[in-house]
C-alpha positions in Angstrom: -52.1 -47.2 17.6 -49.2 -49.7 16.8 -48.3 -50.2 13.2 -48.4 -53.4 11.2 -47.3 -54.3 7.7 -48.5 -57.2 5.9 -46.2 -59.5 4.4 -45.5 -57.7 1.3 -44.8 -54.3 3.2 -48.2 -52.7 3.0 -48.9 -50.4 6.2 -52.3 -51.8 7.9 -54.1 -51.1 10.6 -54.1 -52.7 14.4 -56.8 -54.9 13.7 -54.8 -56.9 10.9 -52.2 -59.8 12.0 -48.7 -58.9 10.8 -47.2 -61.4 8.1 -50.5 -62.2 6.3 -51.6 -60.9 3.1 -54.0 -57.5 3.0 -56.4 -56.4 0.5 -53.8 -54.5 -1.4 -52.4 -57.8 -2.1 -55.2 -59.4 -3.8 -55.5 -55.8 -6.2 -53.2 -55.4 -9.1 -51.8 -51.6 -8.6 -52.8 -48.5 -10.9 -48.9 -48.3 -12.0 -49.7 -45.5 -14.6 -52.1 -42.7 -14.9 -52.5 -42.9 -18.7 -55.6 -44.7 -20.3 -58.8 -45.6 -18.5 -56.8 -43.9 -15.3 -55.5 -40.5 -16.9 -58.0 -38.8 -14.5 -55.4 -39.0 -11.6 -52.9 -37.6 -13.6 -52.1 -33.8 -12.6 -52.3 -32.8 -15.8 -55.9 -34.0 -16.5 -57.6 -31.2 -17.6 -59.9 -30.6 -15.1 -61.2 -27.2 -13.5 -59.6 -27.0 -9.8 -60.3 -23.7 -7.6 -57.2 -23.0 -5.7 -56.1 -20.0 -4.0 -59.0 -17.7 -5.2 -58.6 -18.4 -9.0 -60.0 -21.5 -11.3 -57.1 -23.6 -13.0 -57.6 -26.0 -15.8 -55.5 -28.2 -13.9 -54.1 -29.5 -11.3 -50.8 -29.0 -12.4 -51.7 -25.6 -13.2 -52.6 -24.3 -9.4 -49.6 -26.7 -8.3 -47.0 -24.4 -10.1 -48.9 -21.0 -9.3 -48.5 -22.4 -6.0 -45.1 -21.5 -6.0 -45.4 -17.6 -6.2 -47.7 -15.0 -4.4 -48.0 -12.5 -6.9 -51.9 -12.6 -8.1 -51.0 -11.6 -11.8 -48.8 -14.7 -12.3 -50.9 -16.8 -10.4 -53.5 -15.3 -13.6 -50.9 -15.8 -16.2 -50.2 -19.2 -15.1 -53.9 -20.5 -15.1 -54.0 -18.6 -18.8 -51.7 -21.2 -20.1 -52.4 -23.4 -22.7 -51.4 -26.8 -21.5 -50.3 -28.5 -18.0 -47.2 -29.1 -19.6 -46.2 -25.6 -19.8 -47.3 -24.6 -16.6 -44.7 -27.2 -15.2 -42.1 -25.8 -17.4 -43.0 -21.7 -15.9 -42.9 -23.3 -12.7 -40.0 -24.6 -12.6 -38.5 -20.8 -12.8 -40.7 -19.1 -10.1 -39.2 -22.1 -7.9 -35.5 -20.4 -8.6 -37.1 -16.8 -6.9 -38.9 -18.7 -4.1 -37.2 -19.5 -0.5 -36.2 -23.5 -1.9 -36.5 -25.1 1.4 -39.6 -23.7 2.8 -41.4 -24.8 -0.5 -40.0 -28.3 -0.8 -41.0 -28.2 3.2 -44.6 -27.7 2.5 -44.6 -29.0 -1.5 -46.7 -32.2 0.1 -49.3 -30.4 1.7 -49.8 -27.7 -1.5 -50.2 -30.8 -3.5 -52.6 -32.8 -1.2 -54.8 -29.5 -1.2 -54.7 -29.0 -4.4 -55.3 -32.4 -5.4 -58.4 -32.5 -2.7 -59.7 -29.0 -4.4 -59.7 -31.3 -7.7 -61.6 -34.4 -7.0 -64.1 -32.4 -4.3 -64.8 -30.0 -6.7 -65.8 -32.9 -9.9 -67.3 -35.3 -8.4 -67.5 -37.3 -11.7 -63.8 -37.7 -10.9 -64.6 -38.4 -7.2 -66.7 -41.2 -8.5 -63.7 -42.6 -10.3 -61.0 -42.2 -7.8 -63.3 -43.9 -5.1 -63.6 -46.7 -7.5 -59.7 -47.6 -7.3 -60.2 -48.5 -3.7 -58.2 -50.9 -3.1 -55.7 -50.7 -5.3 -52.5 -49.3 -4.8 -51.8 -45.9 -6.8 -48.5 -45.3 -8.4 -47.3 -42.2 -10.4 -45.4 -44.4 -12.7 -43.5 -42.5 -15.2 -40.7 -42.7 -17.6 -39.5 -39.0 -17.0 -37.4 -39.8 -14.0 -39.8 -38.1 -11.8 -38.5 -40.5 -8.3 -40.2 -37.7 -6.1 -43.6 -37.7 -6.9 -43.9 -41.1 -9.1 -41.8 -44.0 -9.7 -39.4 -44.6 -13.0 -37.9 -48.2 -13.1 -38.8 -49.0 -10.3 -37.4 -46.3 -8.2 -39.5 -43.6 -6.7 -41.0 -42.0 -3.6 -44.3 -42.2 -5.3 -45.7 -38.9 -3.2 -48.4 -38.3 -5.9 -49.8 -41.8 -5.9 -49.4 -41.8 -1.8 -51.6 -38.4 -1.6 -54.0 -39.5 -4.0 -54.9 -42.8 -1.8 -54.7 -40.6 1.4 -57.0 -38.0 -0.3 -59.2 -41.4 -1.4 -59.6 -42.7 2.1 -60.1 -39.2 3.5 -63.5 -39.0 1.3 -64.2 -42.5 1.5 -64.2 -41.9 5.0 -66.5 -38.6 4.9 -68.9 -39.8 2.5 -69.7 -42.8 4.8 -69.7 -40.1 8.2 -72.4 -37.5 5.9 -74.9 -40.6 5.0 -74.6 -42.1 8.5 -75.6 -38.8 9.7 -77.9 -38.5 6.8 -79.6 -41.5 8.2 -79.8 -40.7 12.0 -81.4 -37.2 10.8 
């Protein structure tokens, strides 16, 4: 399927025209996950089962993520905040083989962040209702991988949280279509 982008750079599918305006450009963007949008925020606390063990957060089966050993992987979902979590994590990443986690960092997070909103679906509700708009991980931490700080960024996060929106948009509307033929 060829590849379009509207006239602001969005990617759209074959049926749009290229140079027009999409529906991402009539939606203001979710620049920050704070507020009324905290919920898409990794460190949300919300229970995610990941790997065989229940986290409190996302953030918290992202960083056991990083290590195989089962009484860390404990330890790490014992913790008392996301924000210390992130800051263990950031040390197992030191023992781990670098490039074969940054290799498959994305898809870890995509899982982990599908185990999160399949798993509450009051937050599935929530996240479906940001369709349209763009999500951005904006920050002020300097985070350019996963978010975007002054207006700089990769914005991974915000990228696998619409992918993982469309992916369950897209199942919920397959399951009552087959609801109905049934």
């Amino acid at each position: 399927m060829k590849e379009y982008k509207c006239i602001k750079g969005h990617d759209l599918c074959s049926t749009m025209y290229p140079n027009e305006y999409c529906r991402y450009c009539e939606v203001k963007p979710i620049d920050q996950f704070s507020g009324d949008n905290r919920f898409l925020s990794n460190f949300y606390w919300s229970k995610v089962f990941y790997d065989g063990i229940i986290y409190p957060s996302a953030e918290h089966a992202y960083q056991a993520a990083k290590t195989n050993d089962y009484k860390i992987k404990k330890f790490i979902a014992n913790l008392s905040t996301p924000n210390k979590a992130k800051e263990f994590g950031k040390g197992l990443i030191l023992n781990a083989d670098k490039k074969a986690w940054y290799k498959n960092s994305l898809l870890i997070m995509e899982n982990v962040v599908w185990n999160k909103f399949c798993e509450n679906t009051n937050l599935l509700d929530k996240l479906l209702d940001t369709y349209p708009a763009e999500l951005i991980e904006g920050n002020y931490w300097n985070d350019t991988f996963w978010g975007v700080c002054n207006g700089k960024g990769e914005n991974h996060l915000g990228k696998i949280l619409m992918k993982v929106r469309q992916e369950l948009k897209e199942l919920i509307s397959f399951l009552e279509e087959h609801k109905k033929k049934t």
